[in-house]
Phi, psi and omega in degrees: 000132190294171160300285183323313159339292209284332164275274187348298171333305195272281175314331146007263164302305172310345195229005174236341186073016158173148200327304177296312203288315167329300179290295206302325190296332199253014206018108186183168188269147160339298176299342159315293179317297203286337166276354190263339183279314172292317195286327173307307155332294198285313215288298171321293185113356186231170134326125140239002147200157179206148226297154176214119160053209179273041155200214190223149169218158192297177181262148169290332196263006150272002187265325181297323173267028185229006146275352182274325186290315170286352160287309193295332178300328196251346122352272190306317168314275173341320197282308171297317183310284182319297171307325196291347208049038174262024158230143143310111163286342197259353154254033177119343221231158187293322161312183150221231188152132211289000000 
């Protein structure tokens, strides 16, 4: 699973609160979702949730990374945008177009 995979994942889980909503939001299986929460876990190095009833709620330092995960996701969108030459310097973007 890319970087990018695993903060979908991770925003996911954040904005749905729990593994099944995730996957079903990003289709894709639980078990996807749940290695991408882990693997982000080791790469960080802290908790970034932990269990609340039958679902997960962030951590303070999972909330600090999933406002960070959500810059970089729309960072990297902009970025395919651009190369791709799909953005308008002249509505804001960054890009040009020929």
């Amino acid at each position: 699973m890319t970087t990018a995979a695993r903060l979908r994942a991770f925003v996911a889980v954040a904005e749905t609160g729990s593994v099944r909503a995730a996957a079903q939001r990003l289709v894709v299986t639980e078990s996807a979702v749940s290695a991408a929460i882990a693997a982000l876990t080791r790469e960080v190095g802290v908790p970034l949730v932990e269990r609340e009833g039958r679902g997960l709620r962030l951590t303070l330092s999972g909330r600090t990374f999933a406002d960070y995960a959500r810059t970089i996701l729309g960072l990297h969108e902009e970025a395919l945008s651009a190369a791709r030459g799909e953005m308008d310097p002249e509505r804001g973007g960054f890009g040009w177009r020929r």
